[in-house]
FIDRENRO-44546 format. One record per atom (N, C-alpha, C, O, CB): residue in one letter; y, z, x. Coordinates in pm, whole numbers, padded with zeros to 5 digits, always signed. Atoms other than C-alpha are relative to their C-alpha. Glycine has a CB too. Example, Ala and Ser with C-alpha at 12.3 -4.5 7.8 and 13.67 -1.06 7.14 Angstrom:
a-00119+00000+00089a-00450+00780+01230a+00120+00000+00090a+00118+00066+00194a+00003+00125-00099s-00119-00006-00082s-00106+00714+01367s+00109+00073-00077s+00220+00090-00026s+00046-00142+00041
***
This chain:
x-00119+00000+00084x+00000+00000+00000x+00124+00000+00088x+00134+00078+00182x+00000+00122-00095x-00120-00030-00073x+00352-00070+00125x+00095+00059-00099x+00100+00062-00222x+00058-00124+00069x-00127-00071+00097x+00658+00112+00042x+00137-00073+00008x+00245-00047-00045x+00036+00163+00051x-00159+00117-00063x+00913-00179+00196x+00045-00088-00141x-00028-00160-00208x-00062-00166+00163x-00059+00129+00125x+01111-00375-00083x-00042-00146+00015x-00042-00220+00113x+00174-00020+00003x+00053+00166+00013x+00979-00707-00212x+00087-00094+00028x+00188-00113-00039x-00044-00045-00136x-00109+00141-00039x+01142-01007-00047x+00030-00047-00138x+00143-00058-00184x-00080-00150+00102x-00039+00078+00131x+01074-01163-00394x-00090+00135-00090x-00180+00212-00054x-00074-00206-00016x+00093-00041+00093x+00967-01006-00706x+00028-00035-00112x+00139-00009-00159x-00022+00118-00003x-00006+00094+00138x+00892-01214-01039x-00097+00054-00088x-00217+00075-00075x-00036-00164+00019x+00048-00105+00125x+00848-01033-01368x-00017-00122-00119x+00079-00189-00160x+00144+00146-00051x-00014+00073+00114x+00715-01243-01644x+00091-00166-00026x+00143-00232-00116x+00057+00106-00075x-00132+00154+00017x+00909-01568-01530x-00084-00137-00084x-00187-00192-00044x+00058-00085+00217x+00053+00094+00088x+00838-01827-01805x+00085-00130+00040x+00196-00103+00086x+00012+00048-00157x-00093+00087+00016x+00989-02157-01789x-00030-00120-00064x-00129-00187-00035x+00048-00024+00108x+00029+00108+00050x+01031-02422-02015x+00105-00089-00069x+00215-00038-00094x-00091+00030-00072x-00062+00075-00025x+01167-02758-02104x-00027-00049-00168x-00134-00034-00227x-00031-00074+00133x+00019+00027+00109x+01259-02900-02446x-00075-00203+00018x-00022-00301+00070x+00162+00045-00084x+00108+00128-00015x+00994-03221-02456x-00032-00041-00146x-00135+00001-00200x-00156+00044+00087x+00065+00103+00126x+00998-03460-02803x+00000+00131-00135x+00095+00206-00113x-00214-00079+00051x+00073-00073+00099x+00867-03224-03130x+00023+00137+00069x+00084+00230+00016x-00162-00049-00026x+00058-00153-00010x+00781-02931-02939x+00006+00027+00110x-00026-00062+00189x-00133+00035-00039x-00036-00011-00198x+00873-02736-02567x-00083-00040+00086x-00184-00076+00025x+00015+00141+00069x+00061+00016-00090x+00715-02804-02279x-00012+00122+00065x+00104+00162+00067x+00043-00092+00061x+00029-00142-00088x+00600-02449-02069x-00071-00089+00102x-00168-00165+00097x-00108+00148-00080x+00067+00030-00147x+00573-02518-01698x-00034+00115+00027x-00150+00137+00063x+00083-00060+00120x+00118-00141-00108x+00521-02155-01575x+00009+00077-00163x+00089+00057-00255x+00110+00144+00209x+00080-00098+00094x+00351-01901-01824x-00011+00140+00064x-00113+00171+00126x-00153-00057-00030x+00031-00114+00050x+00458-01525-01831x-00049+00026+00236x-00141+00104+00262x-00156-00006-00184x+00044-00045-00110x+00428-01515-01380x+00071+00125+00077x+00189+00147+00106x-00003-00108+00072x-00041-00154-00128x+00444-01179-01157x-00058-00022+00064x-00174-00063+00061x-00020+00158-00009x+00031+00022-00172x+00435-01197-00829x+00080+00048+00063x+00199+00030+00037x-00005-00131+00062x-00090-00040-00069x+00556-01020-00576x-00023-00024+00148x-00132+00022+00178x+00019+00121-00033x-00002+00040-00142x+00599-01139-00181x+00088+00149+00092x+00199+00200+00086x+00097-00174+00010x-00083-00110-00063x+00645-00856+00052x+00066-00051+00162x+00059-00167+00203x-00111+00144+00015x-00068+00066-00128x+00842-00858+00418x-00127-00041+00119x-00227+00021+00157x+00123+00128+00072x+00089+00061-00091x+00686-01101+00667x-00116-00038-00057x-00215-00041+00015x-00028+00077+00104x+00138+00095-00020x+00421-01269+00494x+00042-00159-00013x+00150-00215-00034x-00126+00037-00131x+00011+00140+00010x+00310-01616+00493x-00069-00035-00100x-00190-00015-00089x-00048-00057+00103x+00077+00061+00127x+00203-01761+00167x+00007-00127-00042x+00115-00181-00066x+00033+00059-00108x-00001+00181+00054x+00135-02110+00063x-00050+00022-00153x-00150+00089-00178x-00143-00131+00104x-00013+00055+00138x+00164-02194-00313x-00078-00136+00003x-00020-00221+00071x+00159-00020-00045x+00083+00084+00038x-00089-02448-00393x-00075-00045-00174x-00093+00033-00268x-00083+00044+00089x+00029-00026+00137x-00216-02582-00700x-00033-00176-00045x-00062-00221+00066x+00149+00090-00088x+00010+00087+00046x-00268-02947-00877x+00132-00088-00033x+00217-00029-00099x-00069+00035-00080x-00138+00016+00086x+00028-03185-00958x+00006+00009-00171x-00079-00032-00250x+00056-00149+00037x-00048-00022+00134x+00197-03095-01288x-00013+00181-00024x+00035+00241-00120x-00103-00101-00115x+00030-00133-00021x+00068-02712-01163x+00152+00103-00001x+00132+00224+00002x-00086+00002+00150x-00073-00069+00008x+00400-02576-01175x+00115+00042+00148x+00227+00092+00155x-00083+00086-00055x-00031-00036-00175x+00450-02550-00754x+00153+00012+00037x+00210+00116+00071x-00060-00135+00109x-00114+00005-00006x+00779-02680-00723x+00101+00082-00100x+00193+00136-00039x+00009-00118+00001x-00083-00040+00068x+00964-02537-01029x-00029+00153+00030x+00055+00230-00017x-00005-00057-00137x+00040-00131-00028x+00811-02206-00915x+00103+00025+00076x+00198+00095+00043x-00131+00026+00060x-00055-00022-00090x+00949-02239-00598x+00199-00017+00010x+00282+00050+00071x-00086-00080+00075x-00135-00006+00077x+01295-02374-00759x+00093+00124-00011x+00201+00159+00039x-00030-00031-00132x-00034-00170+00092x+01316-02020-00965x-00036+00101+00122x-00032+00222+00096x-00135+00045-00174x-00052-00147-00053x+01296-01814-00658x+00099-00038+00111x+00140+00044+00193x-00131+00108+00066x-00107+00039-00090x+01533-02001-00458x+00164-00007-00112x+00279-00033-00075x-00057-00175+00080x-00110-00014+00092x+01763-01963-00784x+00034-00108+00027x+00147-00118+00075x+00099+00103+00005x-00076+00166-00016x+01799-02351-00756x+00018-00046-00172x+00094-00118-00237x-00139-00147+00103x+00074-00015+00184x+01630-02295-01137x+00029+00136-00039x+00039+00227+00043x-00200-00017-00021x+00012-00115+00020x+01666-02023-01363x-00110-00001-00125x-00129-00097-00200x+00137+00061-00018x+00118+00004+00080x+01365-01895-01574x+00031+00026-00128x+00140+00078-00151x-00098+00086+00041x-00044+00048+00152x+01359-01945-01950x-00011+00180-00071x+00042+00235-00169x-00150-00153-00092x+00032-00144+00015x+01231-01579-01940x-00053+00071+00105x-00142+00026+00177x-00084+00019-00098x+00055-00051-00132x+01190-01313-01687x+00090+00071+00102x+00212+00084+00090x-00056-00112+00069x-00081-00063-00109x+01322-01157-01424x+00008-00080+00164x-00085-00157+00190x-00068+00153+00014x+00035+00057-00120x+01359-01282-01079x+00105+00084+00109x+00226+00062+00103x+00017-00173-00008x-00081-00076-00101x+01489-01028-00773x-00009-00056+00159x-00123-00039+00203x-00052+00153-00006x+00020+00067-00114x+01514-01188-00445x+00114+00133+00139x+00236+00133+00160x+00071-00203-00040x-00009-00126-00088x+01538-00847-00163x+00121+00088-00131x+00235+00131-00111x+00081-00045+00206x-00093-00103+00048x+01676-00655-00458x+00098-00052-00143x+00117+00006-00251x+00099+00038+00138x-00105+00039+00053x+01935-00892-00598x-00054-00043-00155x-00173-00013-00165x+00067-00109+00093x+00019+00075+00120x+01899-01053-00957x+00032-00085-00029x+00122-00105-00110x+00019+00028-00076x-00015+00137+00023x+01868-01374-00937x+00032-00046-00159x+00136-00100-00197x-00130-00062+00051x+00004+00047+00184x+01815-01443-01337x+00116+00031-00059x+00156-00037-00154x-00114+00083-00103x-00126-00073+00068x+02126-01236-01417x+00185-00037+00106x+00299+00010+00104x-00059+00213+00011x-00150-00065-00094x+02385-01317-01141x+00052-00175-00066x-00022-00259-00119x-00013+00046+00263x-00074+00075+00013x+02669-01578-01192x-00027-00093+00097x-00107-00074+00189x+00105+00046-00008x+00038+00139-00086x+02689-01942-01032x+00024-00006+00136x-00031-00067+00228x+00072-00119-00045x-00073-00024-00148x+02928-01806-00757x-00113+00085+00090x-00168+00041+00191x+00164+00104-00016x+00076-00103-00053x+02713-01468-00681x-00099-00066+00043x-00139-00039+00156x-00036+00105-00081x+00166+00025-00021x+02383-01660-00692x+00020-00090+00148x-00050-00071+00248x-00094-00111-00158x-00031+00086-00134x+02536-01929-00419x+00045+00109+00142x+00025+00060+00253x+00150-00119-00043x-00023-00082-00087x+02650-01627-00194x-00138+00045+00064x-00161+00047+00185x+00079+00101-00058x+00109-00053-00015x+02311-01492-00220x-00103-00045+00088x-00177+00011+00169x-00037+00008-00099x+00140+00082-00047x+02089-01787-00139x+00080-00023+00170x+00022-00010+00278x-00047-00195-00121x-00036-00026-00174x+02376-01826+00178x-00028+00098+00084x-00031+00085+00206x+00124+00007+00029x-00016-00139-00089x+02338-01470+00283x-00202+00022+00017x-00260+00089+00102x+00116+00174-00123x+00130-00091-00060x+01952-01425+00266x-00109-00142-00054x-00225-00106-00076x-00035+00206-00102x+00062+00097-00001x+01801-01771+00197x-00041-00131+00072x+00036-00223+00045x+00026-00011-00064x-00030+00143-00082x+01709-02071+00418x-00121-00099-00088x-00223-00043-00128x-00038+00016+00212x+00094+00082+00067x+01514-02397+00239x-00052-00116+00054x+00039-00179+00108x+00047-00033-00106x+00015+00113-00087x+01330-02685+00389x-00053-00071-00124x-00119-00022-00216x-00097+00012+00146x+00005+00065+00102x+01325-02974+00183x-00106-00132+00008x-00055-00223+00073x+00136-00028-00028x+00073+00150-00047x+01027-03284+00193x+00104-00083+00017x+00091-00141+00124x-00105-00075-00107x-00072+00110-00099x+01316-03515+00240x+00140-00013+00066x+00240-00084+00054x-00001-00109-00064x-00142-00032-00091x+01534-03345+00507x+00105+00076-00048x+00157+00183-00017x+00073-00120+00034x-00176-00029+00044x+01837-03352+00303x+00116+00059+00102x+00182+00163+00099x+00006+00118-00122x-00122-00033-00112x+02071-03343+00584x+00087-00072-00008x+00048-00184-00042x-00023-00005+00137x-00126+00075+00042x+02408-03482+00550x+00037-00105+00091x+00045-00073+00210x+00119+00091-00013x-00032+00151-00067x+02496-03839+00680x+00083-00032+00123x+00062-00084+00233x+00069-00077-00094x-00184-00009-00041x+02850-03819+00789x-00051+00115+00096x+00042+00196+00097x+00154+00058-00155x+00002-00179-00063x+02731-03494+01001x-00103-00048+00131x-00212-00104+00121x-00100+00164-00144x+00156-00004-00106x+02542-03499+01355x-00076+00096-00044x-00065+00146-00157x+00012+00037+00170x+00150-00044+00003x+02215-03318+01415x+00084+00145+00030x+00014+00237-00013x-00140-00077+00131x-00102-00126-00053x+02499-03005+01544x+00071+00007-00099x+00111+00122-00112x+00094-00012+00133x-00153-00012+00122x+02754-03043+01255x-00107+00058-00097x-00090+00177-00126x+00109-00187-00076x+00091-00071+00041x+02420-02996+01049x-00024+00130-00021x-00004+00210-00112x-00061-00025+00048x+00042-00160+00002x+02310-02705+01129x+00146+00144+00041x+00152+00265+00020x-00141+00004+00148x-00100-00078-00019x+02638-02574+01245x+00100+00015-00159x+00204+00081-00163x+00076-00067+00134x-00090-00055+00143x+02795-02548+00871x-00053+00106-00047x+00028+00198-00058x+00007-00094-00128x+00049-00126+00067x+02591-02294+00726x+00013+00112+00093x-00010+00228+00058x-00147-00011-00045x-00024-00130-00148x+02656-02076+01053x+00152+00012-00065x+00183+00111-00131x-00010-00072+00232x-00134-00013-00014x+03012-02134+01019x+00028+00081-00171x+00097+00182-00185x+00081-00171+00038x-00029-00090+00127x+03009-02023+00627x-00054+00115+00013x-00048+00172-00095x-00047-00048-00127x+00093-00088+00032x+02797-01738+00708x+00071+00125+00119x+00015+00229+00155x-00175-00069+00021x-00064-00066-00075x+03090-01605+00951x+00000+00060+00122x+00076+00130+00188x+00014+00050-00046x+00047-00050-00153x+02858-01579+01242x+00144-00008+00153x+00238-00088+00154x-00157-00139+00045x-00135+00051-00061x+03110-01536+01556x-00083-00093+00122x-00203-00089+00147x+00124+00146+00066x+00026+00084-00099x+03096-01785+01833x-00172-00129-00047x-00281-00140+00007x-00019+00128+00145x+00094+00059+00112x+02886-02034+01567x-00029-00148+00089x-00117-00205+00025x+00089-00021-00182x+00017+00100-00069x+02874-02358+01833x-00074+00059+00071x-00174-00013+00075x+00095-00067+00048x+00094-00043-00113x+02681-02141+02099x-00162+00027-00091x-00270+00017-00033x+00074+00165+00087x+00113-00060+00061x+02418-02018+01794x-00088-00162-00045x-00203-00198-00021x+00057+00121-00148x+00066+00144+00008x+02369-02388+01674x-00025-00078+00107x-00105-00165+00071x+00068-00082-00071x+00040+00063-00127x+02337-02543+02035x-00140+00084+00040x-00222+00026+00111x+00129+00011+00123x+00111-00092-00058x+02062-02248+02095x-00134-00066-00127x-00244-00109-00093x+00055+00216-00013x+00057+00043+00136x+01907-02351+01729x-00049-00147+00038x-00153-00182-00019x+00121+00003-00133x-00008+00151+00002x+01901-02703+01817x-00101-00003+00116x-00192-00085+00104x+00161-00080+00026x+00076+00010-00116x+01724-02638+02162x-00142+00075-00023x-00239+00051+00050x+00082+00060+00120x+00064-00060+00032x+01513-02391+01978x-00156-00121-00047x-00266-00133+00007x+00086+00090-00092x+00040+00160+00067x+01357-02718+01784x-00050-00079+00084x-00143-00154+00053x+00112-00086-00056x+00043+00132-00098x+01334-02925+02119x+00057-00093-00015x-00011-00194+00004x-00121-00053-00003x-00100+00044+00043x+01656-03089+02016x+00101+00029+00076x+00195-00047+00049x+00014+00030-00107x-00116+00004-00103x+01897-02991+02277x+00090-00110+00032x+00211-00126+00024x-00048+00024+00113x-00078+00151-00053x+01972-03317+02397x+00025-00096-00115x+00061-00212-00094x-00101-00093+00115x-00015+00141+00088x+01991-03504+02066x+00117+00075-00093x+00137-00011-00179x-00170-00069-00102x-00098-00062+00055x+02293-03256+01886x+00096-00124+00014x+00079-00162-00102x+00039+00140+00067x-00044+00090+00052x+02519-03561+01899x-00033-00078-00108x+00053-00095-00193x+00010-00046+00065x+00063+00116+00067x+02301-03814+01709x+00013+00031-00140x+00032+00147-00176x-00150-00026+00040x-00051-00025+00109x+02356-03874+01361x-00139+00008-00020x-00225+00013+00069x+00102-00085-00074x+00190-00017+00043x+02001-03848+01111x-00017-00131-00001x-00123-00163+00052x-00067+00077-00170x+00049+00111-00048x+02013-04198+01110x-00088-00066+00111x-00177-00152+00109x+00073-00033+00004x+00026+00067-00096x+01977-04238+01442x-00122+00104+00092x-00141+00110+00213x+00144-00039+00067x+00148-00142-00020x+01647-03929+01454x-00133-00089-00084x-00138-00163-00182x+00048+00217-00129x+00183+00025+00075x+01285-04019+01340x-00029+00122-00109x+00029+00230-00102x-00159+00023+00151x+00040-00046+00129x+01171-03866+01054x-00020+00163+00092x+00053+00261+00079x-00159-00098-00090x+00073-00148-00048x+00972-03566+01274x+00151+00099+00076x+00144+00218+00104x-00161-00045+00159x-00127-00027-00070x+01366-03523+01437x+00069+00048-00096x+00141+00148-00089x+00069-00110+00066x-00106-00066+00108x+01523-03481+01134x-00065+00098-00098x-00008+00135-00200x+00072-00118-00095x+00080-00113+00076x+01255-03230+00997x+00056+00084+00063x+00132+00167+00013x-00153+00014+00000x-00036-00111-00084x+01310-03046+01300x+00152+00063-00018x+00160+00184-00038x-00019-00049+00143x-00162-00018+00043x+01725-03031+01245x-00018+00080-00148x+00048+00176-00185x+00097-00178-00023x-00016-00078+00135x+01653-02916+00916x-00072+00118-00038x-00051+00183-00141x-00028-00080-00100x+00021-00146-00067x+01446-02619+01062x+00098+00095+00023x+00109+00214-00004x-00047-00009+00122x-00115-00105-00084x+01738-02512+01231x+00074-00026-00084x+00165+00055-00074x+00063-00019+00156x-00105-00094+00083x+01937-02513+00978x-00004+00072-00117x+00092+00096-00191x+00093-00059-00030x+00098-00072+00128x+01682-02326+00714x+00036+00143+00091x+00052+00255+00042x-00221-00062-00025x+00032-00183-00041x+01695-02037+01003x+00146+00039+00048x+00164+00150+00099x-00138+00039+00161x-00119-00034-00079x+02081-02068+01110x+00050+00166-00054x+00089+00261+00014x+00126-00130-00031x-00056-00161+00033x+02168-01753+00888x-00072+00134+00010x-00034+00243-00032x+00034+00008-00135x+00108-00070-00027x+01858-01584+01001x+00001+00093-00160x+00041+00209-00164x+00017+00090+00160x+00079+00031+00104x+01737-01585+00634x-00066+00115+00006x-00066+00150+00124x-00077-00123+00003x+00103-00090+00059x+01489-01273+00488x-00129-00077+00000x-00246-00063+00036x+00038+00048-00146x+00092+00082+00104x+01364-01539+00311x-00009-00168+00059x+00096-00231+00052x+00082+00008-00176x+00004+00129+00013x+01233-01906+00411x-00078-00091-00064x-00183-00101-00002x-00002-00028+00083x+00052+00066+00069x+01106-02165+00144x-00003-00146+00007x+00093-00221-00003x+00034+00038-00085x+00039+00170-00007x+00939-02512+00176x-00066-00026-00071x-00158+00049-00102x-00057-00063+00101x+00018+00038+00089x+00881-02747-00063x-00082-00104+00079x-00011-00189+00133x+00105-00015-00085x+00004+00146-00073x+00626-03015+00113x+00051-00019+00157x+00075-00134+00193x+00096-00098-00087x-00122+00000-00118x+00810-02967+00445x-00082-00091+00087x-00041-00097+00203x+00051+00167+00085x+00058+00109-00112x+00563-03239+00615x-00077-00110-00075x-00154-00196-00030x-00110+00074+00116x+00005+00130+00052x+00530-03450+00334x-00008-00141+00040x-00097-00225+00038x+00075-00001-00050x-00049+00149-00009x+00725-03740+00430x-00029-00028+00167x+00034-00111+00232x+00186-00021-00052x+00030+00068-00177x+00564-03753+00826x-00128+00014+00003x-00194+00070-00085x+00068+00087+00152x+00137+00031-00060x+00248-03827+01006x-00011+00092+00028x+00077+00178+00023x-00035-00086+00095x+00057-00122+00005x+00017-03591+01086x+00035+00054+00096x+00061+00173+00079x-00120+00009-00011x-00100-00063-00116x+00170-03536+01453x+00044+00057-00010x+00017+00175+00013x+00075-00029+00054x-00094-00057+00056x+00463-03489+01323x+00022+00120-00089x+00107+00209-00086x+00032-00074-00042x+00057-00123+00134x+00338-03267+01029x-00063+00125+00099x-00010+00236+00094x-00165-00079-00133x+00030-00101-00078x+00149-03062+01278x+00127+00052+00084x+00191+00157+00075x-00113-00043+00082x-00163-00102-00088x+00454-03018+01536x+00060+00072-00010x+00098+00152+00076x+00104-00020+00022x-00066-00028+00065x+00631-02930+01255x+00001+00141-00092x+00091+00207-00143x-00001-00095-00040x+00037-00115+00060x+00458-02663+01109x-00025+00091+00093x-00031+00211+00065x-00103-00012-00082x+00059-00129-00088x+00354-02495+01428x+00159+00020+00049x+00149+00100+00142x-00145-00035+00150x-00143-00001-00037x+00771-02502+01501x+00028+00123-00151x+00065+00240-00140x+00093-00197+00002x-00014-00108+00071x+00789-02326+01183x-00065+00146+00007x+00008+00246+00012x-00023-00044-00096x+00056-00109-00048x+00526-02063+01237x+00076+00037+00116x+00134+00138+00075x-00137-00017+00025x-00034-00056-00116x+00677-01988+01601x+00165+00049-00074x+00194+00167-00056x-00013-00120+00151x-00162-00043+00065x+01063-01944+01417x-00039+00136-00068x-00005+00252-00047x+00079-00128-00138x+00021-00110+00140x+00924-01753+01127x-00036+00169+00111x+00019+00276+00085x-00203-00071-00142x+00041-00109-00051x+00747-01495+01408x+00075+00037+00085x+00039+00139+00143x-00107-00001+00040x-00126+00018-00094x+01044-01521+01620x+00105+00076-00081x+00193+00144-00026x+00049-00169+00030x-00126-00053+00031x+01261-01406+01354x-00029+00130-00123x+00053+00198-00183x+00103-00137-00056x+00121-00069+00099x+01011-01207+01127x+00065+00008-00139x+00105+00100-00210x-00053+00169+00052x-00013+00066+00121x+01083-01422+00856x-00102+00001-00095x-00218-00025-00065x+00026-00116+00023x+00128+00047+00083x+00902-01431+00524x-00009-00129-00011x+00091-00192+00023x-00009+00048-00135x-00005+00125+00034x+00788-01755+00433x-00098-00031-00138x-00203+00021-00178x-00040-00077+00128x+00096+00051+00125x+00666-01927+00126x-00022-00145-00037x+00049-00213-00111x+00053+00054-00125x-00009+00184-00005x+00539-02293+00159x-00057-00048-00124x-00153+00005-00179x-00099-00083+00132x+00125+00064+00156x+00417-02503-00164x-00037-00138+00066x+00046-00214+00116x+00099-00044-00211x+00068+00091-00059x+00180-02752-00046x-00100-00055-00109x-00109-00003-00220x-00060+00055+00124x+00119+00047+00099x-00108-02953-00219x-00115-00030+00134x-00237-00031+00118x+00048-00171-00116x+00094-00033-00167x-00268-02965+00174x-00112+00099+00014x-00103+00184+00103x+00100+00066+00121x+00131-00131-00059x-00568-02736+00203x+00027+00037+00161x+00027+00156+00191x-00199-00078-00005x+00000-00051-00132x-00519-02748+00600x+00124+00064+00031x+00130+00171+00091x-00025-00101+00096x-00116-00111-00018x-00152-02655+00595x+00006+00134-00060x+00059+00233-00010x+00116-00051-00045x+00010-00158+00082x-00242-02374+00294x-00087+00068+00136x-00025+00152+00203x-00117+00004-00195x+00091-00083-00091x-00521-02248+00551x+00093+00056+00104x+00064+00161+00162x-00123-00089+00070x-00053-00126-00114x-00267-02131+00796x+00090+00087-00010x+00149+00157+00072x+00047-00038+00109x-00072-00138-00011x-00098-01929+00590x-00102+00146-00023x-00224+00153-00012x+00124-00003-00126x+00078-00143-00007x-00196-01549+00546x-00039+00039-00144x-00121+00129-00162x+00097+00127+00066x+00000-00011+00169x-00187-01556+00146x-00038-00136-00085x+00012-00234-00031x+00160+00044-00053x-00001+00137+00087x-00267-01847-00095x-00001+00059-00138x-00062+00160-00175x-00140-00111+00026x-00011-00026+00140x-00169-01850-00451x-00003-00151-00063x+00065-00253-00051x+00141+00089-00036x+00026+00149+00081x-00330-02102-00677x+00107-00020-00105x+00154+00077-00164x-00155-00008-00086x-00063-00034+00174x-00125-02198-00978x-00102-00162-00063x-00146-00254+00005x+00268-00018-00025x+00081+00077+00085x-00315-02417-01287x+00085+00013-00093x+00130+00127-00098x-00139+00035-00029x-00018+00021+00072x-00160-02515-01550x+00138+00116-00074x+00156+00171-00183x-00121-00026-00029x-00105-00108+00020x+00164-02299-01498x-00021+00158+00006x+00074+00233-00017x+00049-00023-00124x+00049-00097-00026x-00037-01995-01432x-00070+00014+00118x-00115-00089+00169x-00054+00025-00084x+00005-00030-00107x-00139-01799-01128x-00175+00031-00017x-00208+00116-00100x+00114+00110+00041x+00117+00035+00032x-00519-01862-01111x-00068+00083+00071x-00170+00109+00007x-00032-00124+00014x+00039+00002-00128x-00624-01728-00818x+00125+00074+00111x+00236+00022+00112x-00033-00159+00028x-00103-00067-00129x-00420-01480-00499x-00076+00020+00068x-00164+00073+00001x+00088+00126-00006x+00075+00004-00075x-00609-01471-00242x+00063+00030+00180x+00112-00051+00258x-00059-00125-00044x-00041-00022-00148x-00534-01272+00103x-00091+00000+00104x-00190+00069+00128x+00059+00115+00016x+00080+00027-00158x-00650-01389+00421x+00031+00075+00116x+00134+00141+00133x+00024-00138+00056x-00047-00047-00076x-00724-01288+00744x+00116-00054+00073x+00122-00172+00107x-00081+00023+00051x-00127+00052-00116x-00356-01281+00967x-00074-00083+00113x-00190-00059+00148x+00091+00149+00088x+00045+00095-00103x-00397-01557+01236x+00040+00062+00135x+00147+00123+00135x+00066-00147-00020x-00079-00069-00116x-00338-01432+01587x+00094-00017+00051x+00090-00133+00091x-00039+00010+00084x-00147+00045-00064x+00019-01436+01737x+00111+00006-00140x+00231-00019-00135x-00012-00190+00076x-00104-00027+00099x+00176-01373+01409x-00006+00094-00137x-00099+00139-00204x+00028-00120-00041x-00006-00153+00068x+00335-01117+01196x-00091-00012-00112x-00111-00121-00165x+00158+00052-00059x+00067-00019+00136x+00112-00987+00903x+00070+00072-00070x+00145+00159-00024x-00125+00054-00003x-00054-00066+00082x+00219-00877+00618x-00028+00155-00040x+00039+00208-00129x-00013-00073-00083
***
């Protein structure tokens, strides 16, 4: 039993969508709670709910019913401003496709969310971030001018620039080869234990779920299945 506050904790989060005649229910009535430093992969079937799950605890979504506390706060209940403070101050997100801004190098990137987040001396933390990645030398280059596995990596560093509680991926090696996908995930694991980050990945991958420390099935908008594994060696357990 721990006594440490839940990174996340989701009371009854329902969510649903008005569809033709009659609603649509993607999640059904879920509790769950993620404590500090684990690794959990969200897995499940498409139409399983994965993403909108993961949505509603990044407060990108809000649940149709339910509660949702993210280290405390109340996500479900806070205003548009509060909730955007929140996800800056204790959230970082990695997205299957990058989403890194155009107009912005691989340094301007990751250096905005530093700079909103009031860190001091915010060019020395993103040049360290950037080298952290194996990116040192490419902080000029726009994402254009990065490979797919380059601009995953940039968007690492700027999921961990506010050194985050909390880090959530949606797919985060989706859109690359398996190289790449591997590189990419063992770059995340080494951050996450580096910064003793929680993490919560949603995958449909069996080999990426296998290296986290937790798996949670979802079916048909419900949590089917939790299942804790043994910790892998070299990184934090929950």
């Amino acid at each position: 039993m721990t006594t440490a506050r839940p990174v996340l904790d989701l009371r009854g989060v329902t969510r649903t969508l008005p569809s033709g005649d009659s609603p649509l229910t993607i999640l059904h009535a879920v509790d769950l709670v993620i404590q500090p430093g684990e690794f959990v992969a969200i897995l499940g079937p498409s139409g399983s709910g994965k993403s909108t799950l993961l949505g509603i605890m990044a407060g990108l979504d809000r649940p149709s019913a339910g509660e949702v506390y993210l280290d405390g706060e109340p996500l479900h209940s806070l205003s548009e401003d509060a909730l955007a403070l929140v996800r800056r101050r204790k959230l970082g997100f990695v997205f299957q496709s990058f989403q890194l801004l155009p107009n912005l190098t691989a340094k301007e990137n990751v250096l905005l969310p530093i700079e909103l987040s009031g860190v001091r001396d915010p060019g020395a933390r993103a040049t360290a971030l950037l080298a952290a990645v194996g990116l040192g030398a490419r902080g000029h280059h726009y994402p254009v001018q990065l490979s797919g596995g380059e601009q995953q990596r940039v968007a690492l560093a700027r999921a961990f620039a506010s050194e985050p509680p909390l880090l959530l991926a949606d797919e985060p090696t989706g859109n690359l080869d398996s190289t790449n996908g591997t590189a990419v995930m063992t770059l995340l694991e080494e951050l996450r234990a580096r910064h003793g980050t929680t993490f919560v990945l949603v995958t449909h991958d069996p080999a990426l779920a296998a290296r986290a420390e937790r798996q949670i099935h979802l079916r048909d908008g419900r949590v089917e299945r939790d299942e804790l594994r043994a910790s892998r060696p070299g990184l934090r357990s929950a």
